[in-house]
N, C-alpha and C positions, 0 to 999 in steps of 0.2 A: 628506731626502737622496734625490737622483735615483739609479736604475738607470742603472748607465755605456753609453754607447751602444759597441757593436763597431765599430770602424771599419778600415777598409786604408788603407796610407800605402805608395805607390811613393817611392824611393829609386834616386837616378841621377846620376853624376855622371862627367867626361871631361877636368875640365881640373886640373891640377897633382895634387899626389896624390889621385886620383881613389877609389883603393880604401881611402886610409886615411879618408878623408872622410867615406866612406860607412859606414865604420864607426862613427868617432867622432857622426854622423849618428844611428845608434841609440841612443846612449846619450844625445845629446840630447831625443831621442822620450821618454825615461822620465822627466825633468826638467820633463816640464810638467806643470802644478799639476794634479792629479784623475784623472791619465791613468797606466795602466803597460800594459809590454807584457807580451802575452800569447802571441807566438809571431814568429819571423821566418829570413826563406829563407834558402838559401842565396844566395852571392853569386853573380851572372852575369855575365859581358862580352857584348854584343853592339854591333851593327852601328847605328850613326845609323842613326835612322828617318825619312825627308822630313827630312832633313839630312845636313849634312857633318862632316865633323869626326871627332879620335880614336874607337876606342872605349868605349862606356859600359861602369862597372861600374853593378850593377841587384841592386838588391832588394826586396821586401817587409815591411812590419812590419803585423802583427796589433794591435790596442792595445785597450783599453778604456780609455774617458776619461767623464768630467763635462762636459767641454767642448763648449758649442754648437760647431756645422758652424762657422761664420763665426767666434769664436774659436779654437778650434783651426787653422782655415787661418792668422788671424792669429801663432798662434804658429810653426806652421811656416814662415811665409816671415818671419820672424825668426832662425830657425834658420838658413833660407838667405842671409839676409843676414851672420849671423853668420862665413859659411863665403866671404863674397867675393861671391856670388850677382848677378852684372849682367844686366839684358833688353835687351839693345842692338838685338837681331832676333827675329822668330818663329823658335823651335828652335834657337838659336845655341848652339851649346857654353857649356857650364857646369861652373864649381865645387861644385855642390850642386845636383840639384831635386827636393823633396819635391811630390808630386801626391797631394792626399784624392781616394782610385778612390771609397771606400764608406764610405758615413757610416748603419751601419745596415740598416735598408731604405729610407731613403728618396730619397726623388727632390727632387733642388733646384734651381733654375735661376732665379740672379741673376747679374746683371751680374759678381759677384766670383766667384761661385762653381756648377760646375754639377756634379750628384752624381747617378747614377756619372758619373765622369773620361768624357766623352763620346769618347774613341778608345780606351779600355782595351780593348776587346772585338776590335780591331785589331793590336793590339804584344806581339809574342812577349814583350819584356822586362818586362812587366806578367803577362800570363797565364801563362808559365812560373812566375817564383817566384810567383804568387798561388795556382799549384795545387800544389805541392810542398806548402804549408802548412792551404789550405783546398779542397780536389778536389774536394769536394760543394757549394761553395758558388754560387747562382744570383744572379747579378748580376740586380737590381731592374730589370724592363723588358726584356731578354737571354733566356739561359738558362744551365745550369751550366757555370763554368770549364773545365771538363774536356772540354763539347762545343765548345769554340772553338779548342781546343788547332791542331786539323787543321788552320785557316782561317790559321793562321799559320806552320803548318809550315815554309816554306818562308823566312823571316827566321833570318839569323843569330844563334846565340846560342848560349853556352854555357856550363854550370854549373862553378863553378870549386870545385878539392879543398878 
C-alpha cells in the first residue's frame, strides 16, 4: 500500500447555483476511491480573473489520495462534468471547475496536466483560501503562499461568513 500523496484542489464556480455547487463539489472530492479530505477553506466570492462574467464562489480542499496526478485530474473533470461543466472558450464561466494547484511536491508538465496550476501564484481566489488552510506551505518552484499574498492584494475577493 502507497503513502497517500497531499494534494490542493481549487474549487470555483459562477454559473446557476454557484455556491451550492461548490459545496456539493466537496463532498464529491471525498467519494473518490483512496482520497479523503483532510482540510478545506472557507468559501470566497471574487472577481473574474482575464474574464467576464458573474462572480466566482472559490475554495480550497486539502485531500490525501492514492490516486496518480493523471487519475485524480481524470476524476475531477468528472466531477465537472457531472456538475454541467462546458469549454466553449478559454475562462468562460462555468458551472463547476476543479483545478490540481499541488500534487505533492512535485512538478509535472503534460500535455493534460501541468503541476503546480501554472497561474496559481497569480489569483487572489487561489492563494487566499490556499493560506487560510496551509500559510506555510511553499509552492514547488515558487516560494510560500503567504509571500505571494501582497502580489495579489489588489484582486477582488472576499471571504464569506
Amino acid at each position: 500500500m502507497s503513502v497517500p500523496t497531499r494534494v490542493f484542489v481549487g474549487l470555483g464556480a459562477n454559473l446557476g447555483d454557484a455556491r451550492g455547487t461548490v459545496e456539493r463539489a466537496f463532498e464529491k472530492l471525498t467519494q473518490i476511491p483512496g482520497t479523503r479530505l483532510l482540510s478545506r477553506s472557507s468559501l470566497y466570492v471574487s472577481a473574474p480573473h482575464d474574464a467576464a462574467g458573474p462572480d466566482y464562489f472559490n475554495a480550497v480542499a486539502e485531500l490525501a489520495t492514492s490516486q496518480t496526478a493523471s487519475a485524480l485530474l481524470s476524476q475531477l473533470q468528472a466531477i465537472e462534468n457531472l456538475h454541467g461543466r462546458e469549454r466553449p472558450y478559454r475562462n468562460a464561466p462555468r458551472t463547476l471547475d476543479l483545478d490540481l494547484l499541488l500534487y505533492g511536491d512535485e512538478q509535472i508538465a503534460t500535455l493534460a496536466l501541468t503541476v503546480p496550476h501554472p497561474r496559481m501564484h497569480e489569483r487572489a481566489f487561489v492563494l487566499r483560501p490556499l493560506a487560510e488552510i496551509a500559510p506555510r506551505l511553499v509552492i514547488p518552484g515558487q516560494i510560500a503562499v503567504r509571500e505571494l499574498l501582497p502580489l495579489v492584494a489588489e484582486q477582488r475577493i472576499a471571504k464569506l461568513p
